[in-house]
C-alpha positions in Angstrom: 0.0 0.0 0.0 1.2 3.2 -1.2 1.8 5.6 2.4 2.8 9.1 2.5 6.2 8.1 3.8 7.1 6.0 1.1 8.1 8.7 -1.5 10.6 10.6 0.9 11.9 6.8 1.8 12.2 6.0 -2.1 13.8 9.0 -2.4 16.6 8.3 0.3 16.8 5.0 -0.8 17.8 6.1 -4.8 20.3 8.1 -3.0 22.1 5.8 -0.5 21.8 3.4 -3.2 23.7 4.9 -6.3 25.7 6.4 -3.3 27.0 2.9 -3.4 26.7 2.3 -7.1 28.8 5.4 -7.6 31.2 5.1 -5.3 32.5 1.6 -6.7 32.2 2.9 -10.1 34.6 6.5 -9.4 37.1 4.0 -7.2 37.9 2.7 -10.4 37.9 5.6 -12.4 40.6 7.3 -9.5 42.7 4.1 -9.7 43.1 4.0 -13.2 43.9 7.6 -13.1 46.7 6.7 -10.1 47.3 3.2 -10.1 46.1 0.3 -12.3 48.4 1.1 -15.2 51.2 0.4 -13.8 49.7 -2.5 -11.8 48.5 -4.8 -14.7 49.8 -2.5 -17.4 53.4 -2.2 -17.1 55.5 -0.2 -19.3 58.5 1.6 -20.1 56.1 4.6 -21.2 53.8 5.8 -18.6 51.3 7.7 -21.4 50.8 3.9 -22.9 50.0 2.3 -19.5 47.8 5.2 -18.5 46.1 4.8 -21.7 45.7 0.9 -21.2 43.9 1.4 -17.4 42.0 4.3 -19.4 40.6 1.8 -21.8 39.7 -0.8 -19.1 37.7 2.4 -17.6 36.0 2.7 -21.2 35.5 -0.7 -21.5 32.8 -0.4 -18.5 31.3 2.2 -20.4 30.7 -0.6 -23.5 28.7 -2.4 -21.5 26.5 -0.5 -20.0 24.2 0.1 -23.3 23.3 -3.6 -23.1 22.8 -3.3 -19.8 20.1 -0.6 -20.2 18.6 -2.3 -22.7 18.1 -5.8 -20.6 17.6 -4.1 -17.1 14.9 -1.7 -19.4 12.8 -4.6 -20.3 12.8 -6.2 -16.9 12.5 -3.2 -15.2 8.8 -2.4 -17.3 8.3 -6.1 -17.2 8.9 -7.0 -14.1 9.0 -3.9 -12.0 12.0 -1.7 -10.5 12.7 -3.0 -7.3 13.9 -6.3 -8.2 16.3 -4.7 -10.9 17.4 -2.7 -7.8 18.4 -5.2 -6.0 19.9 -7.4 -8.8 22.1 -4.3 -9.9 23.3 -3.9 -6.3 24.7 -7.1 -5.9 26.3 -7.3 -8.9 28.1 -4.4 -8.5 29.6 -5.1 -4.7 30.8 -8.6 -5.7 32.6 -7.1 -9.0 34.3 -4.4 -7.2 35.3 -6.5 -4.2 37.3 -9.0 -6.9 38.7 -6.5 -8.3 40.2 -5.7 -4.7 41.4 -9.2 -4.8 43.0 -9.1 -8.0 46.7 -10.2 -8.4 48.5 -8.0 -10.3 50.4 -8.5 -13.7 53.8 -9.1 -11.7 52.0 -11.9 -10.3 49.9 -13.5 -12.6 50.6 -12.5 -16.2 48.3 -11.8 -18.6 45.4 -13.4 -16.3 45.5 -10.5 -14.3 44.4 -7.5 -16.9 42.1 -10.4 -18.3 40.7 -10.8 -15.3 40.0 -6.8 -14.6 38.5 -6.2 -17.8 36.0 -9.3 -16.9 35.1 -7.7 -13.4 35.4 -4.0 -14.7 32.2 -5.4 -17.7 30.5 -6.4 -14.8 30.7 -3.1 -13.0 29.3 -1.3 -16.3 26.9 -4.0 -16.6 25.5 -3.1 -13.2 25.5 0.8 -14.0 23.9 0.2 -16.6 20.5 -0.8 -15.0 21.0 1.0 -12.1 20.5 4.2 -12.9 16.9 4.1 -14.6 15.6 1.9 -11.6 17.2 4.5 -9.1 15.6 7.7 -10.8 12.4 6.3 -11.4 11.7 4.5 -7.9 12.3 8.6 -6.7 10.6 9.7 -9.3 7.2 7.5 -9.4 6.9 7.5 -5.8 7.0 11.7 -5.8 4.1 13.8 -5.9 3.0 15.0 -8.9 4.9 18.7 -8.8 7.7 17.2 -7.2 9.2 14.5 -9.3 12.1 16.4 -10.8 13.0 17.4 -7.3 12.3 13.8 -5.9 14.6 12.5 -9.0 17.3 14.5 -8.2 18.2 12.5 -5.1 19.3 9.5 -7.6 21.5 12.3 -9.2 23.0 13.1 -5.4 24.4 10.0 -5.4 27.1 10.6 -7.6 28.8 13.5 -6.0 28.4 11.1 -3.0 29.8 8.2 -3.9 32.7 10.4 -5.3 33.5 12.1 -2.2 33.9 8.7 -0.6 36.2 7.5 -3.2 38.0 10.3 -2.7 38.1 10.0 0.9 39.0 6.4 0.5 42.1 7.2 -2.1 43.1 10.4 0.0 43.7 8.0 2.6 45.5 5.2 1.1 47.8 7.6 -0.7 49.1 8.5 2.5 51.1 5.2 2.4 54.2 5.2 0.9 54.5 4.1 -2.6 55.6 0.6 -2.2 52.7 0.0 0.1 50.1 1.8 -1.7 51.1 0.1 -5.2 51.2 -3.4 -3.5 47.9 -3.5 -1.4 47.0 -0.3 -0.5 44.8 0.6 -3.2 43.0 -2.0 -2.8 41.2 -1.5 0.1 38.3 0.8 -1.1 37.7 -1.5 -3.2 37.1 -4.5 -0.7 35.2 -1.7 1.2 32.5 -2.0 -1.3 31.5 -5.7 0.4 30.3 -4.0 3.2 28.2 -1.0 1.4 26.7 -3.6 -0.7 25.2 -5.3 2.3 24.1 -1.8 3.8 22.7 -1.1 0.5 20.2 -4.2 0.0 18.8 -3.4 3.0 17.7 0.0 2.6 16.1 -1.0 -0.8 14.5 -3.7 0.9 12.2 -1.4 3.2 11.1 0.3 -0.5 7.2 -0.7 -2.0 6.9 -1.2 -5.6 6.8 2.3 -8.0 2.7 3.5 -8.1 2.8 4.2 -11.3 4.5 0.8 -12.4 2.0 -1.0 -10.5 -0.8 1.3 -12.2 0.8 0.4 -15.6 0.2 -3.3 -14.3 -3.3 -2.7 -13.0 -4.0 -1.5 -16.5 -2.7 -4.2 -18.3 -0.4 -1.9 -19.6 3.4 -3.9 -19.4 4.1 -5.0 -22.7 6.2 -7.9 -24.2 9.4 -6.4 -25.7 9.3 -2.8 -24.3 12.8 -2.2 -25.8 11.9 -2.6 -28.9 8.0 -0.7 -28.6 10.1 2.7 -26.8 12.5 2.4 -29.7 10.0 2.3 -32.6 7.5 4.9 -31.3 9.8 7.2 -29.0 13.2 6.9 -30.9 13.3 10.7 -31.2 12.8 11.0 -26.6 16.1 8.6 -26.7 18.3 10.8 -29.4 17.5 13.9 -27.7 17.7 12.6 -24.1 21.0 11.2 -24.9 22.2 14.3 -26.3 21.4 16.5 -23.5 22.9 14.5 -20.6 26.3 14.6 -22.5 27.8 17.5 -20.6 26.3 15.9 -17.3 27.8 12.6 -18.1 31.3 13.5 -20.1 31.6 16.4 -18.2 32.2 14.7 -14.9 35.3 12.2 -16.3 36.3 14.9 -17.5 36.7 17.2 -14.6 37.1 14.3 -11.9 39.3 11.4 -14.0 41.2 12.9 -16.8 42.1 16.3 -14.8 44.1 14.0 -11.8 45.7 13.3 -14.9 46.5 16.3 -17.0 47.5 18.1 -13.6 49.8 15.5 -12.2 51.6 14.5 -15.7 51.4 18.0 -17.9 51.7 20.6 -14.4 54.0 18.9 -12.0 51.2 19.2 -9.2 51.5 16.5 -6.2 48.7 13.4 -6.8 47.5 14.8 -2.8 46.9 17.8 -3.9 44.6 17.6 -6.9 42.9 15.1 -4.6 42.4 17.5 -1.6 41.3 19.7 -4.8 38.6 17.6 -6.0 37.2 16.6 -2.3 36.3 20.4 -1.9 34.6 20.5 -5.1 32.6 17.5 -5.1 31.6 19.2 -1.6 30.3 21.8 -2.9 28.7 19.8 -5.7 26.9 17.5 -3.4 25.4 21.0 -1.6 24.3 23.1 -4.9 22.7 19.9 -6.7 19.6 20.2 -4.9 19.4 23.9 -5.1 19.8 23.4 -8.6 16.7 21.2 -8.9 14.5 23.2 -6.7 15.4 26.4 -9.1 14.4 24.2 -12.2 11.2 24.0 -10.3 10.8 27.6 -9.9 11.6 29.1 -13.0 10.7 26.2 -15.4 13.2 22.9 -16.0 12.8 23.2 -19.9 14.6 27.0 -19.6 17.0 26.5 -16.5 18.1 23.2 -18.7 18.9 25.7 -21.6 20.5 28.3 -19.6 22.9 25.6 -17.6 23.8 24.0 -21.3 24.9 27.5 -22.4 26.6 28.0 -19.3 28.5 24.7 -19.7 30.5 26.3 -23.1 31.6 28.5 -21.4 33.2 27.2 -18.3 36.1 25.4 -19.6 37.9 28.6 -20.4 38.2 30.5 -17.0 38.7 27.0 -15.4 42.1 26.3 -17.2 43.4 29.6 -16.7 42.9 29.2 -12.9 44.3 25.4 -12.9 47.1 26.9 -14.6 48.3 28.8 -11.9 48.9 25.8 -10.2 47.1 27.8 -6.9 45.3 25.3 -4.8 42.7 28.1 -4.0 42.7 29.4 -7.5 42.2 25.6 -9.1 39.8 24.7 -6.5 37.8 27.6 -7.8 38.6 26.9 -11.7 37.4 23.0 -11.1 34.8 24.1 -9.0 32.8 26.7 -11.5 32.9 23.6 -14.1 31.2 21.4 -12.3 28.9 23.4 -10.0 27.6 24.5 -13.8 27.3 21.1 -15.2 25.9 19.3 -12.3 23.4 21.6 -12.3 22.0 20.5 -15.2 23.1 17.0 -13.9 20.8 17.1 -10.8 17.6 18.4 -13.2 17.5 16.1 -16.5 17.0 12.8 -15.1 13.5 14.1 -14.2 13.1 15.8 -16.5 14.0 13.4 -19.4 11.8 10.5 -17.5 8.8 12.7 -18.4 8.7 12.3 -21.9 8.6 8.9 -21.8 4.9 6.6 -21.3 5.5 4.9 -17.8 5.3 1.2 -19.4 8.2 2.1 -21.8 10.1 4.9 -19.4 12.6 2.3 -17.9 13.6 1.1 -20.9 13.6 4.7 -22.4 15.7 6.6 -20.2 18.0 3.7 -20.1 18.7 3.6 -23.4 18.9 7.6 -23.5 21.7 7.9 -20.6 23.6 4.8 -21.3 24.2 5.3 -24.9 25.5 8.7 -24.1 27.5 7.2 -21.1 29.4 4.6 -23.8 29.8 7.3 -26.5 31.3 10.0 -24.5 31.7 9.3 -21.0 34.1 6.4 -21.4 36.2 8.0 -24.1 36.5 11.4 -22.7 39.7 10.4 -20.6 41.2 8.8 -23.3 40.2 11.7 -25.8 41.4 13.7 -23.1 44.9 12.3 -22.8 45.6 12.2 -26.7 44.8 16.2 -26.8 47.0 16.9 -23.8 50.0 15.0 -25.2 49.6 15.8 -28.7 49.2 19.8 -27.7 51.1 19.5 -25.0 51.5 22.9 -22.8 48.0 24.0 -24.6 45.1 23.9 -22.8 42.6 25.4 -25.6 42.0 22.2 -27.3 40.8 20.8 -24.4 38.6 23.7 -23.4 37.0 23.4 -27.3 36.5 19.7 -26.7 34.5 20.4 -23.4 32.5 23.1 -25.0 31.6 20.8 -28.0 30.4 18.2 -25.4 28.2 21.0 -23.7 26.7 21.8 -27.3 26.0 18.5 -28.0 23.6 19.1 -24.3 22.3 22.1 -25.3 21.0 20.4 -29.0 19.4 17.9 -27.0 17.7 19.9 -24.1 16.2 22.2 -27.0 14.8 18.8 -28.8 13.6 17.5 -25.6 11.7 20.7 -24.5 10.0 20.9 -27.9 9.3 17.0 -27.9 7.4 17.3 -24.2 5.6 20.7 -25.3 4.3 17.8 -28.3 3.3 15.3 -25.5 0.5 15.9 -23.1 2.5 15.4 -19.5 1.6 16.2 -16.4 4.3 17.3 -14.9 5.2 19.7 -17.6 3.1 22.2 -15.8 5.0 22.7 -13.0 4.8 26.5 -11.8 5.3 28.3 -15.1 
């Protein structure tokens, strides 16, 4: 039975759940920044080893279209809970063997085999979290709310970020014997123990209404994958475009900078660490700001102003990280992704909206996901190749983040005219 506590405990739950979710996935993405290249990817040349743990990182990002497209047609088949809990699990185990992975000194080419395996199943298990976590918020929420109420799944990232964060600050305390040997491992076998604090807060979580409506209805269909991709095809190319910047623009800011800093500037691995913590602080506090502003002011036209905001950040934030200040860089790093996690925090509500709620699993899966593989995987990499092949020149990579914020501002513009199409709702919400 649907009880007036239940949306503000779906809520918390989407948050201490991707919380978790998150928090394995950035450990990986910080290692293979700091550590796994020259852990199971030895080499004379420490570009081609960082490149190797980057393309393990992008590898995660391969999977995860799959993923959305098989936790999508549970998830409207079956409902969202159990996809929930599925994901959950699978992600704790995967990250916890990767903890217990012997490195390439020890086991040979078994060892990088055996990371790309576990590092599948972690996109595997991203890829149907995140539609399951947005939606349980966001079908539980009152009708005016469920941008707000979808915004908590969104929290979850700058979350599970600060702990990694927290758990690599302190492990790079160590010395460097001791953090390359074991060390590093550790937040990953922490994850064994969230995982089990996770599955039972989604445990005390009913059902979604509206997917239980959908049910009541005789709504659910066969192969909602392929009904969302014949009749909504345009909701998934514009949804997908406009959570670029919110996707790319994180691994961009939080993996490939550690890089850039600590290979093209000079600046200690601590301190663009200590760097990052204070931004993803104030992250975590502005994110729900942001969505209550959307709420105000209209999330179609706060999603256009953010996207326009988002070309133009990348300029004024090299110019501070270039001073090699920790204030000044704090501040640089920080104006980029206050300004694209605002329009992080808003369009998974806003995107779930323009889907049917029989098809929206599957829909926004496919959306986010397919964006994720595209560009959120391969913006290290892309990242890397721009800062060695221009090396000393941080204008390249300024244009490449503004093209990834265009490619956002495209889609939002699609998106707001597809809704305006669509009868919805929610897309009255105090104009």
């Amino acid at each position: 039975m649907h009880t007036s506590k239940q949306p503000r405990r779906a809520a918390a739950a989407a948050f201490v759940g991707t919380t978790i979710e998150f928090y394995d996935f950035y450990i990986y993405a910080t290692a293979a920044a700091l550590v796994l290249g020259q852990v199971f990817f030895p080499s004379s040349d420490p570009l081609l080893s960082t490149l190797a743990a980057f393309g393990t990182f992008a590898v995660g990002f391969v999977a995860r279209p799959l993923a959305g497209m098989v936790f999508g047609h549970l998830g409207d088949r079956l409902g969202r809970k159990k996809m929930l809990l599925m994901t959950m699990l699978l992600m704790g185990l995967a990250t916890t063997g990767i903890g217990l992975l012997p490195s390439y000194a020890s086991a040979g080419i078994w060892a990088p085999i055996g990371l790309i395996a576990l590092r599948i199943v972690q996109g595997i298990s991203v890829g149907g979290e995140w539609g399951g976590a947005v939606l349980m918020a966001s079908e539980h929420a009152p009708a005016k709310r469920k941008v707000f109420y979808a915004s908590f799944a969104q929290l979850g990232s700058p979350a599970g970020l600060l702990l990694a964060l927290i758990a690599f600050r302190l492990v790079s305390m160590l010395d460097q014997d001791d953090f390359l040997s074991w060390g590093w491992r550790l937040p990953f076998l922490a994850s064994g123990v969230l995982m089990m604090v996770g599955l039972a807060i989604r445990f005390g979580v009913d059902e979604s209404p509206e997917f239980k409506a959908a049910q009541a209805k005789h709504e659910v269909v066969k192969y909602p994958v392929l009904e969302v991709v014949r009749d909504c095809w345009r909701q998934i190319l514009f949804a997908a475009l406009a959570v670029t910047i919110g996707s790319a623009g994180f691994f961009f800011t939080n993996t490939f900078m550690i890089t850039y800093v600590t290979t093209y500037q000079g600046i200690a691995r601590s301190t663009i660490l200590d760097c990052l913590f204070l931004v993803t602080i104030l992250q975590f506090l502005t994110q729900p700001l942001a969505a209550l502003l959307a709420e105000r002011i209209g999330e179609g036209r706060f999603l256009k102003l953010v996207a326009l905001l988002c070309m133009a950040v990348p300029y004024p934030m090299f110019l501070l990280v270039g001073t090699q200040n920790l204030v000044l860089m704090t501040l640089g790093i920080a104006l980029a992704v206050v300004t694209l996690s605002a329009l992080y925090a808003v369009i998974a509500g806003y995107m779930s909206q323009a889907f049917p709620a029989h098809l929206r699993y599957s829909g926004i899966s496919l959306a986010y996901q397919l964006i994720c593989a595209l560009a959120g995987g391969s913006t290290p990499i892309i990242g890397t190749l721009l800062a060695d092949r221009f090396a000393g020149q941080w204008m390249p990579l300024a244009l490449f983040f503004t093209a990834l914020s265009a490619l956002s501002l495209i889609g939002v513009c699609g998106l707001a005219r597809l809704r305006g199409e669509i009868e919805q709702p929610s897309a009255v919400i105090a104009r």
